[in-house]
TORVOVO-481154 format. One record per residue (C-alpha): chain; x, y, z; residue in three letters. Coordinates in nm, 3 decimals, padded with zeros to 5 digits, always signed. Layout:
N
PT, A, X, Y, Z, ala
...
END
This chain:
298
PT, A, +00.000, +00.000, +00.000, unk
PT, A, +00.107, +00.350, -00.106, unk
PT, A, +00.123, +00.630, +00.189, unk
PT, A, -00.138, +00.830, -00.024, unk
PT, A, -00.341, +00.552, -00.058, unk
PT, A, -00.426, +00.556, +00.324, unk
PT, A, -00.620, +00.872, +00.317, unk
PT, A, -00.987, +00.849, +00.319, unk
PT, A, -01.141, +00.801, +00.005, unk
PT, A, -01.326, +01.158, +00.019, unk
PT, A, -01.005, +01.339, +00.073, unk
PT, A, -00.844, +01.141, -00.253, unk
PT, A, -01.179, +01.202, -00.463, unk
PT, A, -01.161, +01.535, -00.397, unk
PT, A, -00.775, +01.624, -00.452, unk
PT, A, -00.813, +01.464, -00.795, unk
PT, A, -01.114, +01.656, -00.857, unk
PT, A, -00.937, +01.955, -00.776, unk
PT, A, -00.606, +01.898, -00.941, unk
PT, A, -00.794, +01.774, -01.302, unk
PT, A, -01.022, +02.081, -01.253, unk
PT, A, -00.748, +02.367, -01.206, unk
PT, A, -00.526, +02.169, -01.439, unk
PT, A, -00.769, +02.240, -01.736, unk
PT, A, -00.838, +02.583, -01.653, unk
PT, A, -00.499, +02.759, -01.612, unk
PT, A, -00.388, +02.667, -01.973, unk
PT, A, -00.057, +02.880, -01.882, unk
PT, A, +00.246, +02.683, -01.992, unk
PT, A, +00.473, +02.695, -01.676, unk
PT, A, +00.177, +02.548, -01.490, unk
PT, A, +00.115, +02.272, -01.771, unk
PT, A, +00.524, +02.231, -01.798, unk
PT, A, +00.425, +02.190, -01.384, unk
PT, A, +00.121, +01.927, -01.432, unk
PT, A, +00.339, +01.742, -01.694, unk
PT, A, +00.659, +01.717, -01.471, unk
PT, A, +00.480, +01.601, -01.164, unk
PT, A, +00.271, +01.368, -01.355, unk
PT, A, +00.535, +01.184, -01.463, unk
PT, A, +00.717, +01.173, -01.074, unk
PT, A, +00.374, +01.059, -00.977, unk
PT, A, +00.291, +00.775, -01.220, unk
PT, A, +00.689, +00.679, -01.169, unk
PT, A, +00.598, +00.689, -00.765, unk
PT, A, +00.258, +00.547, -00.755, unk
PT, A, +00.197, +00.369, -01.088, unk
PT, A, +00.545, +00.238, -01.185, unk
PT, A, +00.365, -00.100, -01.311, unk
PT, A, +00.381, -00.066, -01.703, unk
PT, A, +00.449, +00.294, -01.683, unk
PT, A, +00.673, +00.228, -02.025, unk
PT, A, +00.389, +00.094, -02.209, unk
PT, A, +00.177, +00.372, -02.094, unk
PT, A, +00.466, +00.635, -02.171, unk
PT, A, +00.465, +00.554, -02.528, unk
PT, A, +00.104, +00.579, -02.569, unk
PT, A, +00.145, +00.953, -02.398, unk
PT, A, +00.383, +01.045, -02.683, unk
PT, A, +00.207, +00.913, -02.941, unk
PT, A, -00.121, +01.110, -02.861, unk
PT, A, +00.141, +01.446, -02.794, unk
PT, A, +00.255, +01.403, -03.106, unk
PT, A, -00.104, +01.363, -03.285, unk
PT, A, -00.244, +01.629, -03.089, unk
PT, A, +00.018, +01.877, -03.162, unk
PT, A, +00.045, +01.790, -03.547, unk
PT, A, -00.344, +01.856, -03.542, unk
PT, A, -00.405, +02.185, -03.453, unk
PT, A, -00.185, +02.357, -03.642, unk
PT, A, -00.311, +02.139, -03.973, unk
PT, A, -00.702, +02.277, -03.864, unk
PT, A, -00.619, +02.603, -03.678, unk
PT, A, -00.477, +02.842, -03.889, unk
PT, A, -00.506, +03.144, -03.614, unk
PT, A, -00.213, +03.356, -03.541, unk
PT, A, +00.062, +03.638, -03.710, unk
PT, A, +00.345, +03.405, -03.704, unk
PT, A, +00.324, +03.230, -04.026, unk
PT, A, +00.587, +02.954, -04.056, unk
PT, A, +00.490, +02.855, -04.393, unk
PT, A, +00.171, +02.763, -04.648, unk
PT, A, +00.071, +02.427, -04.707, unk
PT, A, -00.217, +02.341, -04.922, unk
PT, A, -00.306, +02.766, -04.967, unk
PT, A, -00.316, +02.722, -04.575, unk
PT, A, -00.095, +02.873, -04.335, unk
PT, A, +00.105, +02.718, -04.028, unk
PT, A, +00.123, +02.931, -03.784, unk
PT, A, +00.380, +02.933, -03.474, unk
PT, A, +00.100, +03.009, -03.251, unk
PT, A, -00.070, +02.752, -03.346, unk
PT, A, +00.188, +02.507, -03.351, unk
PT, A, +00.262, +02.589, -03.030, unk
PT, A, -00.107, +02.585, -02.902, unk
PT, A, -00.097, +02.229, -03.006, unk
PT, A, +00.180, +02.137, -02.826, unk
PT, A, +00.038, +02.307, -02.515, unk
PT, A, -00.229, +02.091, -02.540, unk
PT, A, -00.073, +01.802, -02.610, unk
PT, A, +00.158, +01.828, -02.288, unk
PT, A, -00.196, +01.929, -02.106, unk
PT, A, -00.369, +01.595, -02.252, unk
PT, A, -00.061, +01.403, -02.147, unk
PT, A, -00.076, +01.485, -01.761, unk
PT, A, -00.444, +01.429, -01.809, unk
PT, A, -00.388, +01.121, -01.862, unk
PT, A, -00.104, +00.993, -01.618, unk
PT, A, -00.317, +01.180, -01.304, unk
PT, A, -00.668, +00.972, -01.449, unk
PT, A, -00.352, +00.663, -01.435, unk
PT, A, -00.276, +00.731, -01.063, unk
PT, A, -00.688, +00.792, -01.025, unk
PT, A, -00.754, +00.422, -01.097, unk
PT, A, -00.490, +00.280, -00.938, unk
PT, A, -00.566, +00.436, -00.609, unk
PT, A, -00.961, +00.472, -00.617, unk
PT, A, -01.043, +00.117, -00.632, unk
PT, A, -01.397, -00.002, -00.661, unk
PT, A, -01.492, -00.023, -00.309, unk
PT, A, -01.391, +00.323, -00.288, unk
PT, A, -01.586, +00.422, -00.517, unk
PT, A, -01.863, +00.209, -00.394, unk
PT, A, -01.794, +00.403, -00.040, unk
PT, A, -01.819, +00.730, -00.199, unk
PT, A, -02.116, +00.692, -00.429, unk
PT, A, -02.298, +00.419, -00.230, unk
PT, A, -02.509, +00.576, -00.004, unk
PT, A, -02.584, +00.884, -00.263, unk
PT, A, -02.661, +00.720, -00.599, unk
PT, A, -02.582, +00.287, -00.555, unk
PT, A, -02.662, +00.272, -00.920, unk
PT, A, -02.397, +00.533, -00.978, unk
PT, A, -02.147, +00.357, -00.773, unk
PT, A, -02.239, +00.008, -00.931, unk
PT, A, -02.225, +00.158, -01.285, unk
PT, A, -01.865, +00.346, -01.223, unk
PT, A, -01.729, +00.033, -01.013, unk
PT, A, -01.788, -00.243, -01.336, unk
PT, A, -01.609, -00.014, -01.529, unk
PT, A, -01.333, +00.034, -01.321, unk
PT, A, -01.322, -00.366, -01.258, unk
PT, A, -01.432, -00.424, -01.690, unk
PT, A, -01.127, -00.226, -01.871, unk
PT, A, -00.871, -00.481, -01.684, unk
PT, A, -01.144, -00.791, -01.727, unk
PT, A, -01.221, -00.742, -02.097, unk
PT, A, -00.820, -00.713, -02.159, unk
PT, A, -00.752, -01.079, -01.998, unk
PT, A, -01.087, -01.200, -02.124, unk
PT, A, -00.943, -01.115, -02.477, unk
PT, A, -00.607, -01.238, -02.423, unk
PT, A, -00.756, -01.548, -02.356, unk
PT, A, -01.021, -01.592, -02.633, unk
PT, A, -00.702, -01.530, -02.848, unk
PT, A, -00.498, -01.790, -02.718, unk
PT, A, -00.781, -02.005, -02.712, unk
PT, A, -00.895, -01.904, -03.153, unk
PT, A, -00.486, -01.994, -03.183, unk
PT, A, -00.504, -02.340, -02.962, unk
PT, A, -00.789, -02.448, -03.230, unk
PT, A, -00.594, -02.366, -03.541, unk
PT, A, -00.813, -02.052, -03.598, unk
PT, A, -00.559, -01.782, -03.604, unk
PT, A, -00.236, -01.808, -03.835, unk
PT, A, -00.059, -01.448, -03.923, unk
PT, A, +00.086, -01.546, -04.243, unk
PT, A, -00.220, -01.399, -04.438, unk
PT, A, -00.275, -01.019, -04.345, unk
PT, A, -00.660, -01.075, -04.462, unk
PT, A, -00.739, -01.364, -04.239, unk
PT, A, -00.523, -01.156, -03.920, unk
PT, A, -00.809, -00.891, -03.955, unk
PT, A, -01.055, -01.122, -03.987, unk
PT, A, -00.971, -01.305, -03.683, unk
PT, A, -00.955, -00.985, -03.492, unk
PT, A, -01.262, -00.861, -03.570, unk
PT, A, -01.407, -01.235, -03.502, unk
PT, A, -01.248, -01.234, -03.126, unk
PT, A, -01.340, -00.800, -03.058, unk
PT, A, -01.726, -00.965, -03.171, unk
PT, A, -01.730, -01.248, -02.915, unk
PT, A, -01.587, -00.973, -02.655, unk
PT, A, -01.884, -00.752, -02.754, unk
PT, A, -02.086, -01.022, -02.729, unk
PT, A, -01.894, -01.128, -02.281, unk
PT, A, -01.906, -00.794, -02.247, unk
PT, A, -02.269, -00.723, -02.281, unk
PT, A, -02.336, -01.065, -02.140, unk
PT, A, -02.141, -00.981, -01.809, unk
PT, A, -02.286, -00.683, -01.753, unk
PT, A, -02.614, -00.783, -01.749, unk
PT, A, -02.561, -01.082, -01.560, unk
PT, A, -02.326, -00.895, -01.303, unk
PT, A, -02.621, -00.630, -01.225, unk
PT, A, -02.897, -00.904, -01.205, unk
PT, A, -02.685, -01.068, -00.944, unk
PT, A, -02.633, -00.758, -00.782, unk
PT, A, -03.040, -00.668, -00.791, unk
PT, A, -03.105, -01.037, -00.647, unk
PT, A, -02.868, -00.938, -00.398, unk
PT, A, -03.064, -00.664, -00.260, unk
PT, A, -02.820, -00.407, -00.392, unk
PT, A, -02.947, -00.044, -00.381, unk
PT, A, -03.274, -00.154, -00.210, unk
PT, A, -03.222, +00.036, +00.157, unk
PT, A, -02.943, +00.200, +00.290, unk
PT, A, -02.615, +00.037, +00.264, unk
PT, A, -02.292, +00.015, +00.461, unk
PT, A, -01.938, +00.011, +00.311, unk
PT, A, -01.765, -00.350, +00.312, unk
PT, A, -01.439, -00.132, +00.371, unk
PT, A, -01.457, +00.096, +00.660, unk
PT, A, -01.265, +00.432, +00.637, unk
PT, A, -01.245, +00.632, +00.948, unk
PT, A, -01.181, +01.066, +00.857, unk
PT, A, -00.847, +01.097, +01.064, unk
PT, A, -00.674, +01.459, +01.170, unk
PT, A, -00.426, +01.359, +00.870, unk
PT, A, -00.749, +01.366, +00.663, unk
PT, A, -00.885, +01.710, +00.766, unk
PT, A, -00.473, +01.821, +00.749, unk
PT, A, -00.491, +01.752, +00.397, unk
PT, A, -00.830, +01.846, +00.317, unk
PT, A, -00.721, +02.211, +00.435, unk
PT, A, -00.411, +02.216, +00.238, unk
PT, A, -00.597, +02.170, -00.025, unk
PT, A, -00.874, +02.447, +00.055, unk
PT, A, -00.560, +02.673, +00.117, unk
PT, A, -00.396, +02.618, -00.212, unk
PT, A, -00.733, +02.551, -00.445, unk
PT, A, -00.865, +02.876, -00.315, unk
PT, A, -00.579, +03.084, -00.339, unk
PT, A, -00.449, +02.953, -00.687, unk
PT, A, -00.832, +03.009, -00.797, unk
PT, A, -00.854, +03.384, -00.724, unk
PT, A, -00.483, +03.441, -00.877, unk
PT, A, -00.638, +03.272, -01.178, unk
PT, A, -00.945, +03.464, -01.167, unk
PT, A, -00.754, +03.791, -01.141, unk
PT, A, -00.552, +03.750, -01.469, unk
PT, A, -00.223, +03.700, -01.245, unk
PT, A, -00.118, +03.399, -01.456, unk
PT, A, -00.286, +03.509, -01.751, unk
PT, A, -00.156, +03.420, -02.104, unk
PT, A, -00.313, +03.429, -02.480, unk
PT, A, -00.196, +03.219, -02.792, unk
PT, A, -00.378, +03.394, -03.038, unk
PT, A, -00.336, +03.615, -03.227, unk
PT, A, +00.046, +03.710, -03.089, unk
PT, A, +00.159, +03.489, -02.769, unk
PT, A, +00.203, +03.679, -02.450, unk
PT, A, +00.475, +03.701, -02.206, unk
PT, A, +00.487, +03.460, -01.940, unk
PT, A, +00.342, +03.631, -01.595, unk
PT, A, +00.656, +03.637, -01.382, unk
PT, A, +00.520, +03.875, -01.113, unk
PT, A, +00.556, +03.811, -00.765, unk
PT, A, +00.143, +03.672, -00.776, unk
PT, A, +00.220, +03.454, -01.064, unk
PT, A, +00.537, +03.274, -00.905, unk
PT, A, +00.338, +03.225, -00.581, unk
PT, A, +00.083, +03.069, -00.800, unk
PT, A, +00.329, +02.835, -00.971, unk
PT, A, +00.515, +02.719, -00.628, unk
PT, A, +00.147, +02.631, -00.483, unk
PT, A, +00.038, +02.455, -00.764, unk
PT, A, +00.394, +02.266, -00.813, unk
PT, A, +00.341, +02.155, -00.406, unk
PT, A, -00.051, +02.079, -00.495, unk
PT, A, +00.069, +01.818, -00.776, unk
PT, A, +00.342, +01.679, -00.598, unk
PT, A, +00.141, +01.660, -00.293, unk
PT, A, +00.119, +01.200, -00.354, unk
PT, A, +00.485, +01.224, -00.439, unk
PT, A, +00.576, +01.441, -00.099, unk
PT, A, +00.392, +01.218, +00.091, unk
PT, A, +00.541, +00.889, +00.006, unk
PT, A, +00.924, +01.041, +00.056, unk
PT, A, +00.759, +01.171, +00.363, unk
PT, A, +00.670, +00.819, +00.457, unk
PT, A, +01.012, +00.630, +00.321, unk
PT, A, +01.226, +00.904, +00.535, unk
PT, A, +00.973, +00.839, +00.813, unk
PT, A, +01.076, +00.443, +00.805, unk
PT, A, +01.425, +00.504, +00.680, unk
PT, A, +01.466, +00.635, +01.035, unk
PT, A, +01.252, +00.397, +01.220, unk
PT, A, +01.452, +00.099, +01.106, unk
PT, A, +01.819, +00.278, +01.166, unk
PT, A, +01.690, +00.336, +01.518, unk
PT, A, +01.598, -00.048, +01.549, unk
PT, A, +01.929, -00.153, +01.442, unk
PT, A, +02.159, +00.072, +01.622, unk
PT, A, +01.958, +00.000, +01.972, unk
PT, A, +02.138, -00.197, +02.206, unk
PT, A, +02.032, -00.557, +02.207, unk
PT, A, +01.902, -00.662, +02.560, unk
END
């Protein structure tokens, strides 16, 4: 278990809801340089578990991203050259890439989302409010990992039967579009079967408890404050222009005021807040154990 990963589930729900939220709204590129740097420290931290894999797929949808605006958005003075009786533009290159880098950090905090806010989590969140909610965003969580082994193994299982050669490209695609029908097919089938179980159950017919219980600890309402402290103060700096900047049609300077730096170092702490805590935590132990091995045996 991760340090982070001990705070009640409230407290986690709503630091990701606050980080995603600010992260999308303060398109200024020190803070998304910020979100993009402490995204990766984070996944590396808390999600190391076919981070590569995941890395790649990052960089392939910066690069897509980035090529794309610039080949529909044709806003901006800085014209790099024509293509097509269309120009490039440098501000819209660069808007791309901006959002890119944004979409990228997006994506490795949603990462570190689902690997800490498990489904009973969820469930504990959501239960009592809207069960069908919580039911509906739980099989999801538990479906994406389900449907990927259920696949690998309807694969193996087409191969095992002589079903699936790759020498012919036609018959590859065939196959693959034979096995993602039978996984349309589980998937639907699963579902359905899953929530009638849950209905015979009694699921969602009186009020529920939690099968995990999570207790709202002074670490909880220490963290919960931080976060008031920083969300609300990096809000009004937003809301004031401090950190303003503009692509189009001529980029702006970057805000280097006193107000925009103090913006920058609280929203640098607020996204390396998991990260903090778990050296926090190894330190913590790193100390505990040297103290157990240099005390004099009895």
């Amino acid at each position: 278990m991760k340090a982070f990963d001990s705070y009640n589930p409230i407290v986690l729900f709503v630091y990701f809801l606050t980080v995603t939220v600010i992260s999308m709204f303060a398109f200024n590129p020190v803070m998304i340089a910020i979100a993009l740097m402490s995204g990766v420290l984070s996944t590396l931290t808390l999600a190391r578990e076919g981070c590569g894999r995941f890395f790649i797929y990052a960089v392939f949808i910066f690069i897509v991203t980035s090529a794309a605006n610039p080949v529909f958005s044709h806003n901006g003075v800085t014209v790099l050259f024509v293509m097509n009786d269309n120009p490039v533009t440098l501000e819209a290159v660069l808007y791309g890439v901006a959002m890119g880098t944004l979409i990228c950090a997006i994506l490795m905090l949603m990462r570190i989302f689902t690997k800490i806010m498990t489904g009973d989590k969820m469930l504990y969140i959501m239960g009592s409010a809207s069960p069908k909610l919580a039911l509906l965003i739980s099989m999801t969580f538990r479906f994406i990992p389900l449907f990927h082994r259920q696949a690998v193994k309807t694969e193996r299982t087409q191969r095992a039967l002589g079903r699936y050669t790759e020498e012919n490209a036609i018959d590859t695609i065939r196959m693959k579009l034979k096995i993602f029908s039978m996984m349309t097919t589980w998937g639907l089938e699963n579902g359905i079967v899953t929530a009638d179980s849950m209905s015979a159950r009694g699921y969602g017919t009186g009020r529920r408890t939690s099968f995990s219980v999570y207790r709202f600890r002074k670490t909880d309402a220490f963290l919960l404050a931080v976060l008031a402290v920083f969300a609300g103060t990096i809000a009004f700096l937003i809301a004031t222009d401090a950190v303003k900047f503009s692509y189009y049609p001529k980029m702006s300077w970057i805000a280097h005021t006193p107000a925009a730096i103090v913006c920058y170092v609280l929203y640098g702490l607020m996204c390396l807040l998991p990260v903090i805590n778990e050296l926090e935590e190894k330190i913590k132990w790193r100390y505990l154990e040297s103290r157990i091995l240099n005390s004099p045996t009895v």
